[in-house]
C-alpha positions in Angstrom: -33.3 -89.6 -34.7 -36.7 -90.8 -33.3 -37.4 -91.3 -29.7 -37.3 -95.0 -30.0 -34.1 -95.1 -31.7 -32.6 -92.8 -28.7 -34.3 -94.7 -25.8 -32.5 -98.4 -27.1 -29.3 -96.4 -27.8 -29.8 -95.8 -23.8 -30.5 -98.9 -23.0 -27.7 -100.5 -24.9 -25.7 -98.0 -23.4 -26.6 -99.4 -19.9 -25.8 -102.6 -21.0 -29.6 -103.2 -19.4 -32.1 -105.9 -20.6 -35.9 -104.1 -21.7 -36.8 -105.8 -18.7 -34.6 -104.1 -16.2 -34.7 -100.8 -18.6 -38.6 -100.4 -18.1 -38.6 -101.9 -14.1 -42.7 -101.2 -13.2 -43.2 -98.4 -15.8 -44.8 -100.0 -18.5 -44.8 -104.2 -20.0 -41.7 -105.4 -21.2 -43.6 -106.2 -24.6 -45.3 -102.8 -24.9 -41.7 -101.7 -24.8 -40.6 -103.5 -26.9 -43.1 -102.4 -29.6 -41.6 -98.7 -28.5 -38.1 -99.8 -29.7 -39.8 -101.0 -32.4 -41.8 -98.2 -33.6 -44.7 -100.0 -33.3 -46.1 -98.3 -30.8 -45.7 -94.8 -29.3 -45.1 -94.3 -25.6 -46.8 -91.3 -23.5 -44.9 -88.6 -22.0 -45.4 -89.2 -18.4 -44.3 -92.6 -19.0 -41.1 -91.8 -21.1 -40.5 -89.2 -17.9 -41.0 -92.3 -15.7 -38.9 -94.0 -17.6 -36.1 -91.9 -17.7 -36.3 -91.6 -14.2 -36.2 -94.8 -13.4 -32.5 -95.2 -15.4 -31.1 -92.1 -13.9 -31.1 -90.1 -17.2 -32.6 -86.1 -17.2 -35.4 -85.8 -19.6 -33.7 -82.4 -20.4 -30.2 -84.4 -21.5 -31.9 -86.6 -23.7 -34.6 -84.3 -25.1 -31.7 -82.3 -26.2 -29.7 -85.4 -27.8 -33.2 -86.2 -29.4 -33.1 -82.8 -31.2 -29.6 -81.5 -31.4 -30.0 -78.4 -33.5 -32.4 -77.0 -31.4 -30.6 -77.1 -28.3 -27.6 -75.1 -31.0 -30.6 -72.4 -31.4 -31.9 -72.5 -27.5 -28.2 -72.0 -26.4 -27.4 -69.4 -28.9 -30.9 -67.1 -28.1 -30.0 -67.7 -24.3 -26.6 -65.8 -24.9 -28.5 -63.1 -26.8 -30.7 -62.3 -24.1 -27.6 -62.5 -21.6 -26.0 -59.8 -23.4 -28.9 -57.9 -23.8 -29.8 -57.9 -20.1 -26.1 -56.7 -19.7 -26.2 -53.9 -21.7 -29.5 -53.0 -20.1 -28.4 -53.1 -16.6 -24.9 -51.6 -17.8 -27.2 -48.8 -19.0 -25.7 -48.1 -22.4 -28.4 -48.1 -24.7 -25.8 -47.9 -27.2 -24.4 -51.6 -26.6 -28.0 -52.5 -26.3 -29.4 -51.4 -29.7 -26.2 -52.9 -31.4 -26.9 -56.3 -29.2 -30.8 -56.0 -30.3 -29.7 -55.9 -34.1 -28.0 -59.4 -34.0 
């Protein structure tokens, strides 16, 4: 899924107008080349954006790429288990969590 695709899924979602979706952050018509994928829209103003509708830039970054937030989620409870074994100090359970 590209970030245009996402950011009209959004704003159909809302049931908002491009209009009301972008408020003051960019034009209406540059927008509407985003949706499009005519145009490509800067960071700090997709942030903007996003903050202007009330959405976190970490929900919809994740929606955006799906099976890395799978791998994120999945090395964060790695390391969790690894820092338990550590601080459990059994450095048996932490060289058989450091193999996986």
């Amino acid at each position: 899924m590209t970030t245009s695709e996402l950011l009209k899924q959004y704003r159909l979602r809302a049931n908002k107008t491009q209009k009301e979706w972008v408020g003051s952050t960019v034009s209406p018509s540059f927008y509407s080349k985003v949706e499009k994928g005519l145009n490509h829209i800067s960071a700090d103003n997709l942030i903007d954006l996003l903050d202007h509708n009330g959405i976190s830039a970490a929900n919809f970054f994740s929606e955006l790429r799906p099976k890395r937030k799978l791998q994120y989620e999945r090395e964060r409870e790695l390391i969790n288990l690894l820092v338990d074994a550590y601080y459990q100090n059994s450095s048996s359970k932490f060289e058989q969590k450091y193999q996986i």
